[in-house]
C-alpha positions in Angstrom: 47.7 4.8 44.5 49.9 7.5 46.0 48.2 9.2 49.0 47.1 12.9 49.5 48.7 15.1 52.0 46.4 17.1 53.8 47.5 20.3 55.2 44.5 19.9 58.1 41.8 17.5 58.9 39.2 19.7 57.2 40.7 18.9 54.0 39.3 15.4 54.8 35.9 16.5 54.2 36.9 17.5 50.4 37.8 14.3 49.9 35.8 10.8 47.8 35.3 7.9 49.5 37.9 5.7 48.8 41.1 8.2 48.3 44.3 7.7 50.6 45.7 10.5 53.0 48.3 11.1 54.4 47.7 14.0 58.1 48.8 14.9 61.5 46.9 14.6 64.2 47.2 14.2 68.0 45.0 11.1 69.3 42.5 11.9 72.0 40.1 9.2 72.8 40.0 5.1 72.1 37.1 3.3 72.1 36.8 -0.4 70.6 33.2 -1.7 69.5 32.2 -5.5 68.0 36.0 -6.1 67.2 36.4 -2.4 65.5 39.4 0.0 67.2 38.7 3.4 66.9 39.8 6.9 68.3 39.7 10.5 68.2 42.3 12.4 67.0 42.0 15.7 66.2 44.5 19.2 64.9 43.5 23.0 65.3 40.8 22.9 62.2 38.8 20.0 63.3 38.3 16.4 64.8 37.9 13.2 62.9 37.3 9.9 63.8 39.7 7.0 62.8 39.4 3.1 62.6 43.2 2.0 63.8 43.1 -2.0 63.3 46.0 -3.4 64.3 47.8 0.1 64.9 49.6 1.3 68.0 48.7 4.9 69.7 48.5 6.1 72.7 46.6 9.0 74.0 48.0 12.6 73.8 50.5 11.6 71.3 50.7 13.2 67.8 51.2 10.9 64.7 51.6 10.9 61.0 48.9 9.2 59.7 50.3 7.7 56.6 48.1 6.3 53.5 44.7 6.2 55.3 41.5 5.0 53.4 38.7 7.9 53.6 35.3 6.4 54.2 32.5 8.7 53.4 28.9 8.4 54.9 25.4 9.3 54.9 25.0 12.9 55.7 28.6 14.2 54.2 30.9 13.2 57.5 33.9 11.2 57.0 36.8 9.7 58.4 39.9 7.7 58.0 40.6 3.7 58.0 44.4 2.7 58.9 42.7 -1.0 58.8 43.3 -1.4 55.1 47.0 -0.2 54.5 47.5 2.4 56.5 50.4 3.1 59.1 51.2 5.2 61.5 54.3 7.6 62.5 55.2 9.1 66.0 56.0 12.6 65.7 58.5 14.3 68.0 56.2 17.7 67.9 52.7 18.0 69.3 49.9 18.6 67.3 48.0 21.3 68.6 43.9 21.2 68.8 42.1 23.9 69.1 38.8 22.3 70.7 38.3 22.3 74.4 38.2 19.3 76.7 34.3 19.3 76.8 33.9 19.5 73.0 36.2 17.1 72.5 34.4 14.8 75.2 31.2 15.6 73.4 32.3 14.5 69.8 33.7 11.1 71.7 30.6 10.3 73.1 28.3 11.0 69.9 30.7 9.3 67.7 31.3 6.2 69.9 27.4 5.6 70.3 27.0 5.5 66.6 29.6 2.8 66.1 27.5 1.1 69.0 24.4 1.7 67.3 25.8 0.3 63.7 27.7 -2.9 66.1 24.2 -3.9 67.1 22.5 -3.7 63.6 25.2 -5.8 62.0 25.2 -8.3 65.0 28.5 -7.6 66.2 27.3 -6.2 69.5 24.8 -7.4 72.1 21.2 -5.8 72.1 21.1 -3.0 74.8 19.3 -4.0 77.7 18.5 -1.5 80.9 20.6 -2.4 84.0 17.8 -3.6 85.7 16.3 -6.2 83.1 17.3 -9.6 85.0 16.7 -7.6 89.1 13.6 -8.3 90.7 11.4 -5.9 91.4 12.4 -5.7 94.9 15.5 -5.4 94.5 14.9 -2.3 92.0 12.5 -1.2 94.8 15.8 -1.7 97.9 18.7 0.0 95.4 19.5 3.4 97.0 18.8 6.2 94.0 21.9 7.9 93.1 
């Protein structure tokens, strides 16, 4: 199957679940959750998030995102795979985003506690527990509050 090229990342909300795309983006944020690699990459229209697998990025670099699976879920938001077929290409030009730094932080921090959220249903991350299950109650009593 021959993959779509997106002019911009909001395109990727026109598209089905299962279609391959082709976009530029510049990366922005990593995080990696039960064994899944994931970042944040983003253009002027929009951010989206993107599972890399075995890929190689680096932060503030913009890349061609070549033959990426769409994944659609619950709710109508979407985002890319690379871990089924897709590649990646550096680009000598940046990107540019439009969203500011605390946006952008924001998005990250939604979008990685999800993943953390759906890691623990499916057993691939540890139950949360508070930082003080396991402390005594003395020493939860003698830690200075911060």
């Amino acid at each position: 199957m021959t993959a779509k090229t997106l002019g911009d990342l909001t395109v990727l909300k026109s598209r089905r679940a299962g279609d391959r795309v082709t976009f530029r983006a510049r990366v922005l944020r990593f995080w990696e959750i039960g064994g899944l690699r994931m970042c944040l990459v983003g253009d002027e229209t929009a951010l989206t998030r993107i599972e890399i697998g075995g890929a190689t990025v680096e932060r503030g670099k913009s890349y061609e995102f070549r033959g990426a699976l769409v994944r659609e879920y619950a709710g109508g938001w979407h985002s890319a795979s690379l871990a089924e077929g897709g590649e990646v290409a550096l680009l000598e030009k940046d990107v540019p985003i439009s969203q500011d730094e605390a946006y952008i932080e924001r998005t990250y921090k939604i979008l990685a506690g999800v993943q953390r959220k759906k890691g623990r249903v499916a057993g691939r991350v540890p139950p949360w527990r508070h930082a003080s299950v396991g402390v005594s109650r003395r020493e939860q009593r003698e830690r200075p509050v911060r």
